[in-house]
N, C-alpha and C positions, 0 to 999 in steps of 0.2 A: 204356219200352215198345219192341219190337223191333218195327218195320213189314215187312211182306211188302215183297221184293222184285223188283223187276220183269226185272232184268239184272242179273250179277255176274259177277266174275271170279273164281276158286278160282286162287291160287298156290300151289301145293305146295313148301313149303323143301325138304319130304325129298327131293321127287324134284330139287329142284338141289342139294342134297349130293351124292346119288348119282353125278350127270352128273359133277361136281367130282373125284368116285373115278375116274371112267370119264377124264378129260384123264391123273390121276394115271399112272391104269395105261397109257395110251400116249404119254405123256413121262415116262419115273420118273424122267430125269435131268434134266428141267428148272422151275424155278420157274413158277408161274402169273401172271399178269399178267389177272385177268378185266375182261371189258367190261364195263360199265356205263354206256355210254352211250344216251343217246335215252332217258332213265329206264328202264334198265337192258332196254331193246328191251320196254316197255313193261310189265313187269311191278311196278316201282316200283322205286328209285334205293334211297333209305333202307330199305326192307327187309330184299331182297336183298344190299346190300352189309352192312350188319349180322349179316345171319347167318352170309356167307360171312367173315367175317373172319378166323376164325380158321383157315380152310379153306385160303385165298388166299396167295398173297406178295404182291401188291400191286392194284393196278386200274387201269384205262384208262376215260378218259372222251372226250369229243369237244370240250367248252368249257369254257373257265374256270366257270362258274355251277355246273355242276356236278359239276366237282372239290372248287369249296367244299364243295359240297351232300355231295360223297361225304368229305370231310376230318371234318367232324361227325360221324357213326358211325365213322370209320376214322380215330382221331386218329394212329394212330403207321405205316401202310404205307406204300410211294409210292405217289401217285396220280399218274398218266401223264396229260395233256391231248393228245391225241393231232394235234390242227389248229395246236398248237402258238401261237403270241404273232401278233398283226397289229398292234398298238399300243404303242408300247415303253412308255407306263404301266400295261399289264397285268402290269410286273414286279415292282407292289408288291402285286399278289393272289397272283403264285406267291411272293414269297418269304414275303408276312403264312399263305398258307394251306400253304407246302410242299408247291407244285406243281412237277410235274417239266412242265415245257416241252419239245417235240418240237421240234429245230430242224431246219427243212426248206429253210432259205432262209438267203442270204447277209447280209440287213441283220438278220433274227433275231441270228444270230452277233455282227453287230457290236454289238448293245444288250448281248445278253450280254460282251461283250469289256467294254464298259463298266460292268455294273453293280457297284454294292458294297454288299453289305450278308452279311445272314443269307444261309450258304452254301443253294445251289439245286442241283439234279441235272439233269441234261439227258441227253435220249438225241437222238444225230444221225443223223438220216434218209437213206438214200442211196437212189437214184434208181434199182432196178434192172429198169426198164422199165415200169411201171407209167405214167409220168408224166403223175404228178398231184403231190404233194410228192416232195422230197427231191435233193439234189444228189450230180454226180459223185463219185465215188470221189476224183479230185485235189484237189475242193473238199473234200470230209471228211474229207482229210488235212490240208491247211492249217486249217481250221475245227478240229479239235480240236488243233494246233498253239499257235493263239490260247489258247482257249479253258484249256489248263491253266496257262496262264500268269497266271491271276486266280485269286485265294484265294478268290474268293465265289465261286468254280464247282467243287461238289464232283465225285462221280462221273459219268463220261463213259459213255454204253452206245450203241453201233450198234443201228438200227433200219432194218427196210423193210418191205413189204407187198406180198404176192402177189398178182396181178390175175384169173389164172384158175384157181387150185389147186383150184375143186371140179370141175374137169373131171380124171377120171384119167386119168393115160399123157400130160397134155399137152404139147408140146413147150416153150412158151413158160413155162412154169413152170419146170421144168427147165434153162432158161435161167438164170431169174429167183435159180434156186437155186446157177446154178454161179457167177455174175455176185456175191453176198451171201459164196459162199466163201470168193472171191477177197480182198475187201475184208475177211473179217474175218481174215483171215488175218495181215497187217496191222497190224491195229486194235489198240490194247492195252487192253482193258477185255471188257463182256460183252455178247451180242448177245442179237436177237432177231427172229425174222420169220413162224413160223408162227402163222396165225391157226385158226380151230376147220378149216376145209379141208384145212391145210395140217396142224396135228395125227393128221388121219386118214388123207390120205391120201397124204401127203408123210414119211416117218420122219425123212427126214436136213434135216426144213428146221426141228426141233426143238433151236434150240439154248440158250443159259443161258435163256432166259424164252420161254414161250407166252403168244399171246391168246385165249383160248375165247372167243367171245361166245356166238354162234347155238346153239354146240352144249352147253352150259351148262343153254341153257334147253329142251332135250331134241329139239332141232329139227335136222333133218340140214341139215349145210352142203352137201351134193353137191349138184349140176346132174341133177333130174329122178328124185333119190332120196329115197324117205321113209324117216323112223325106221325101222332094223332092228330096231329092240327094245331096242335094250342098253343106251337112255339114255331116260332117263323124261321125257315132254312136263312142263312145271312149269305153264302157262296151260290152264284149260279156261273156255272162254264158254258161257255159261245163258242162257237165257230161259224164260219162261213161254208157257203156249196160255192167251190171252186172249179169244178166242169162238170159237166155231164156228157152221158153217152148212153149208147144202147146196145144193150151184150144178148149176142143170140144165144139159144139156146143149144146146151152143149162145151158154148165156152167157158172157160176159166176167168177168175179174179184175183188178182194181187199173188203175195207171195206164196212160193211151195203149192200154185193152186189147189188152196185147200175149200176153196164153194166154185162149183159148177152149175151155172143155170140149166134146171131143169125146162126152165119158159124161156122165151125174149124179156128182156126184164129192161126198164129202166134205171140206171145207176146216177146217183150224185155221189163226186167225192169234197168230202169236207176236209176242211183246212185244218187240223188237229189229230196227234199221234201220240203214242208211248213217249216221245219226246217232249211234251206237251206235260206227260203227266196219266192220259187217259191208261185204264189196265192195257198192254199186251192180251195178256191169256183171259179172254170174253166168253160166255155162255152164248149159243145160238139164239136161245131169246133177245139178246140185247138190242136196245135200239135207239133211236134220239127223236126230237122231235125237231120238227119244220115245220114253220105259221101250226104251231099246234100240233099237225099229224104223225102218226107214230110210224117211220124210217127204218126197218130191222138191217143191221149191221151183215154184211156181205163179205165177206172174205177176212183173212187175217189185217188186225189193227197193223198200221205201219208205224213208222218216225213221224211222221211229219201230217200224215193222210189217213182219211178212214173211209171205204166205199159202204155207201147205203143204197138199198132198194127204194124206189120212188114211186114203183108202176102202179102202184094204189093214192098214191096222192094225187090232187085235186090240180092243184099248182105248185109249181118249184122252180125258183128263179136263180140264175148267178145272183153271188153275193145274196143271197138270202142268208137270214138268220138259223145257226144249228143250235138246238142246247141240248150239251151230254148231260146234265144233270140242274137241276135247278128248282122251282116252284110247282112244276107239274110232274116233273119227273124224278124223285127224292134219290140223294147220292146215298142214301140207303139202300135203295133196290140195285142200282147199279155195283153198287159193293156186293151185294149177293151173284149178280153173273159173275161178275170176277172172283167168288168163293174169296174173299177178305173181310175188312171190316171200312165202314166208311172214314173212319181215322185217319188209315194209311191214306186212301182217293184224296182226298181234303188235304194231308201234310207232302201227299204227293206232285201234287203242280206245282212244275216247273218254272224258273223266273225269267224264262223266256215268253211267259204270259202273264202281263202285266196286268194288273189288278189298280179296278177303278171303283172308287169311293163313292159312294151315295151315300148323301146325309138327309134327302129328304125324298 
């Protein structure tokens, strides 16, 4: 028996194929590298990377866990660990799982110098102002000096990561980008540094391999821009209207009452809270929509529940459909009431709200 559901999430694979077309057609000369990490920015690891595989050249993960995780659907791609090794026994899960380790540091190098076994791939991080990983340009020359010098160290790739590419025109990126030339210039092998920002708005920072993450899952990587359109959101969030009521004016709602009806007001409350995932701390503009109409949020987000005003809508039924965010209502704008980024919303729902697959 199928039970009514109170909260879910609708993945759409189509529309992350589509976005997948959408990297293609603004790097046609470079391979893919997708992210999947943070459980693929919350959409689901095993999924996602499953259906992308045949779409993909390889994947990027954040921790050994799961790269495994992502090697099981993905037995034959590279999978990228992108935080790279902090334990020199972690080099018997990259080589049992054929994980490529990110080497960002000096004693990384030296484990690698020493291992032997089943050859490994490694991509070496250079430091092009971002600093957070990755070493100088003189270090990742002597580092991959070492480093071909061992049979068990297959291919070598330069790596870096842009700090503020989704700001356009910015200088420091431009930097970041002449800085990565330099070095690959250099380099003898394949590089790679644009991430979903730098795919869009950076052309020349598009070299042998991209990282899509953000923008995969239909979500604009720019600073203070939503989806144009051209790439499809893949996460919509539901809920239900689970009672209604009608609050005179003067009364209070929910906790610390912090909204007082100035009118009689119609309220629905919906089935989804901070528990859930949705922000706590919301801008007063916030609101959801019902059969389409726009809902503004009433009193403080709970655990479990959120009260919306209804007294301008048309109709509104128990068990009606809520969406906090989705096709009409981009988890981009909602990340701006809650003063975040759509990242966190998206890596934030919770797995108390089960997430349901559409493949067509």
């Amino acid at each position: 028996m199928q039970f009514p559901w109170r909260a879910r999430v609708l993945i759409d694979l189509q529309a992350l194929g589509h976005n997948v077309g959408i990297v293609r057609k603004l790097a046609p000369d470079s391979r893919i590298l997708a992210v999947v990490k943070s459980d693929a920015y919350g959409h689901g690891l095993e999924s996602v990377s499953s259906y992308l595989d045949s779409m993909v050249d390889g994947f990027a993960v954040a921790t050994v866990c799961e790269g495994m995780r992502c090697r099981v659907v993905s037995p034959d791609k590279p999978v990228v660990v992108l935080s790279g090794m902090w334990d020199r026994r972690q080099m018997e899960q990259y080589s049992e799982y054929r994980l490529d380790p990110v080497v960002h540091s000096a004693f990384q190098a030296d484990w690698l110098e020493n291992y032997r076994g089943p050859v490994v791939n490694a991509w070496i991080k250079i430091d092009t102002g971002m600093n957070r990983f990755g070493m100088s340009g003189d270090q990742v020359c002597q580092v991959c000096e070492r480093l071909r010098d061992n049979p068990s160290i297959g291919t070598l790739r330069l790596i870096s990561h842009l700090a503020s590419a989704d700001t356009r025109d910015d200088c420091f990126t431009r930097q970041q980008i002449e800085r990565f030339a330099i070095a690959s210039r250099s380099f003898r092998g394949e590089c790679s540094l644009a991430n979903s920002a730098g795919i869009i708005g950076w052309p020349d920072a598009s070299y042998d391999w991209v990282r899509p993450g953000i923008l995969i899952y239909g979500v604009s990587p720019m600073a203070g821009e939503i989806n144009p359109g051209f790439y499809q959101p893949v996460m919509k969030l539901q809920a239900r209207v689970i009672a209604m009521r009608q609050v005179a004016a003067g009364e209070s709602i929910g906790y610390g009452r912090a909204y007082t009806a100035s009118r009689t007001i119609d309220v629905a409350i919906v089935s989804l809270g901070y528990g859930d995932g949705y922000p706590r701390v919301i801008s007063e503009e916030a609101f959801v929509l019902i059969r389409g109409q726009k809902a503004p949020i009433v009193g403080r987000v709970a655990m479990d529940s959120i009260a919306v005003d209804i007294s301008d809508l048309e109709v509104v039924c128990i068990q009606d459909v809520v969406t906090l965010w989705g096709d009409m209502l981009p988890v981009e704008r909602v990340a701006g009431w809650a003063d975040t980024i759509a990242y966190e919303l998206l890596c934030k729902v919770t797995t108390r709200v089960p997430r349901v697959i559409i493949r067509a």
